[in-house]
GUVEXKE-989202 format. One record per residue (C-alpha): residue in three letters; y, z, x. Coordinates in nm, 4 decimals, decimal comma, m for minus. Each point is the difference from the previous one (the first is absolute). Layout:
<atoms>
ATOM; ala; Y; Z; X
...
</atoms>
This chain:
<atoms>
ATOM; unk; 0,4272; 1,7576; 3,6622
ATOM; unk; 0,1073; m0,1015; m0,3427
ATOM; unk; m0,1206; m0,1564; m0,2696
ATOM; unk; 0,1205; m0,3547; m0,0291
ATOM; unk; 0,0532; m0,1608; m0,2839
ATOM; unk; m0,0249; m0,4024; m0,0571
ATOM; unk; 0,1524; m0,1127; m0,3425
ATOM; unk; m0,1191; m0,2896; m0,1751
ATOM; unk; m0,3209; 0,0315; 0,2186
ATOM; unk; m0,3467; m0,0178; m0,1432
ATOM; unk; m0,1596; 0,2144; m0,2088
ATOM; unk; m0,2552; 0,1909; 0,0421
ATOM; unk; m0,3001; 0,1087; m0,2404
ATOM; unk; 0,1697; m0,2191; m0,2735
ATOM; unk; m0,2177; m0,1178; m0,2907
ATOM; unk; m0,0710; m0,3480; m0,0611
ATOM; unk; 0,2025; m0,1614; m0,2532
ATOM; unk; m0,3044; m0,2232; m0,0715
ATOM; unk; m0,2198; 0,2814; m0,1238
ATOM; unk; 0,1608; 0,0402; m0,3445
ATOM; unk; 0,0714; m0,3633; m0,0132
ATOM; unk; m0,1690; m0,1775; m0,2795
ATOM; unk; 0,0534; m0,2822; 0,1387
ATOM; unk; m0,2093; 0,1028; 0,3232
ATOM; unk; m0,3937; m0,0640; 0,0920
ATOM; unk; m0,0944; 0,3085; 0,2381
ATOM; unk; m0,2806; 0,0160; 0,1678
ATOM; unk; m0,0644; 0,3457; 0,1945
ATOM; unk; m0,2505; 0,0576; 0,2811
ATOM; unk; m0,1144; 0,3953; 0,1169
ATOM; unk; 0,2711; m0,0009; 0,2215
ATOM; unk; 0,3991; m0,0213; m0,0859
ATOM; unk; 0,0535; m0,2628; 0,2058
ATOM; unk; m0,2736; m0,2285; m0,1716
ATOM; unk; 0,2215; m0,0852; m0,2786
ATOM; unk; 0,0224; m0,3835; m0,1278
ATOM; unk; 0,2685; m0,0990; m0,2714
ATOM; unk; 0,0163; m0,3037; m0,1783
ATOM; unk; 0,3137; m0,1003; m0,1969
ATOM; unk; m0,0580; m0,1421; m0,2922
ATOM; unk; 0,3543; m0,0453; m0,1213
ATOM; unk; 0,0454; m0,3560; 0,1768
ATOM; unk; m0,2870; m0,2955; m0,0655
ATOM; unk; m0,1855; m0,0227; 0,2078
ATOM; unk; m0,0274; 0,3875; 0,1052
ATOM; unk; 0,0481; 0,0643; 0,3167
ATOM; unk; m0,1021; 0,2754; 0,2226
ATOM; unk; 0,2741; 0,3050; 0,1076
ATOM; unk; m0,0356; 0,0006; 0,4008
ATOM; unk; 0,2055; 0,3291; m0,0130
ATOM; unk; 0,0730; 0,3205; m0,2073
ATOM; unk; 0,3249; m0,0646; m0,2469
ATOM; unk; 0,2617; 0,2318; m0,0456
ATOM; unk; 0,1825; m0,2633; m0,2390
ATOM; unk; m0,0714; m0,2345; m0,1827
ATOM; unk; 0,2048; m0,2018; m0,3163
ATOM; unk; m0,2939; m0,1204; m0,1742
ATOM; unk; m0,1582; 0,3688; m0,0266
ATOM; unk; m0,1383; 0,0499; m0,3154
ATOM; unk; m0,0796; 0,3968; m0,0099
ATOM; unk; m0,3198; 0,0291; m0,2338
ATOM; unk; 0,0818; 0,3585; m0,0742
ATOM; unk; 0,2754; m0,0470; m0,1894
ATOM; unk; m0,0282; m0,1861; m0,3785
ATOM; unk; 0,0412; m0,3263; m0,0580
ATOM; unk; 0,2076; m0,0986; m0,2856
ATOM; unk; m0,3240; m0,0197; m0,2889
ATOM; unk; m0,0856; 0,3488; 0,1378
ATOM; unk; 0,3718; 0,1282; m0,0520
ATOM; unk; 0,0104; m0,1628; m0,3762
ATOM; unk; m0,3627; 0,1423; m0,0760
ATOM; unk; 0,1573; 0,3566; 0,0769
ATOM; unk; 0,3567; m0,0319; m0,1493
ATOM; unk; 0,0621; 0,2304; m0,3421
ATOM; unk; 0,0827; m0,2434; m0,2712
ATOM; unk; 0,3126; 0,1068; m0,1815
ATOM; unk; m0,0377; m0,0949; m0,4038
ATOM; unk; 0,3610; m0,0207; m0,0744
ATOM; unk; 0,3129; 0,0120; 0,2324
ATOM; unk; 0,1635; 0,2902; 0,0582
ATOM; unk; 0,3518; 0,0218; m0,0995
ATOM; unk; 0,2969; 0,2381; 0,1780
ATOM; unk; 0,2440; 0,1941; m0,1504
ATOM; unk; 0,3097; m0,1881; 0,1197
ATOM; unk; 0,1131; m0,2441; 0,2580
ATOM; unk; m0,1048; 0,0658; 0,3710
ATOM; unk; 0,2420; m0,0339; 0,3035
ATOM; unk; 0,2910; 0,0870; 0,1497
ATOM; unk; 0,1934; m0,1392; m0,2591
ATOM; unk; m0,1302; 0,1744; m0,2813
ATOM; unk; 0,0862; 0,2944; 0,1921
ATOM; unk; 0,3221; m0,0638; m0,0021
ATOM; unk; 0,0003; m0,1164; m0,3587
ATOM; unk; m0,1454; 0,3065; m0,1306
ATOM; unk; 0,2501; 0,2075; 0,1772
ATOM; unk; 0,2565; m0,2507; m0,0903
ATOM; unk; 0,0755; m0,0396; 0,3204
ATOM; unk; 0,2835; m0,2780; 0,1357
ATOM; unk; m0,1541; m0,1456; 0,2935
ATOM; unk; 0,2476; m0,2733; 0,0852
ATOM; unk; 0,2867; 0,1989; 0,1400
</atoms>
């Protein structure tokens, strides 16, 4: 027989969304299926009865926040200032171009 394939169906071996969350409380027993999660982005927290594969309010606490970015952004002294005009109309100037045929 075949392989069948089911589309939309559930995935499987999928990471939990929660687990770079920093909105999320884990606990973790020895075994993979002792996992607790606690979300913390509502008051009052409330516990995750299931693994998430989405989720709006995920906050992924690998990435920067916006202090970080600042903190690591090269400060330019003075503005830097371009040759000419940029676009496609200064193209077309520069050629001298008539446009409006």
């Amino acid at each position: 027989m075949g392989r069948i394939q089911v589309k939309g169906g559930t995935p499987v071996g999928a990471a939990p969304l929660c687990r770079t969350c920093s909105h999320a409380h884990i606990m973790s027993g020895h075994r993979e299926s002792e996992m607790m999660v606690v979300c913390t982005a509502t008051y009052p927290g409330f516990p995750v009865p299931f693994v998430v594969r989405e989720c709006s309010g995920d906050n992924d606490r690998n990435r920067p926040n916006r202090d970080q970015m600042e903190k690591l952004a090269i400060k330019i002294a003075h503005p830097v200032k371009l040759a000419g005009p940029i676009g496609f109309g200064a193209a077309s100037r520069r050629l001298n171009l008539n446009l409006n045929r």
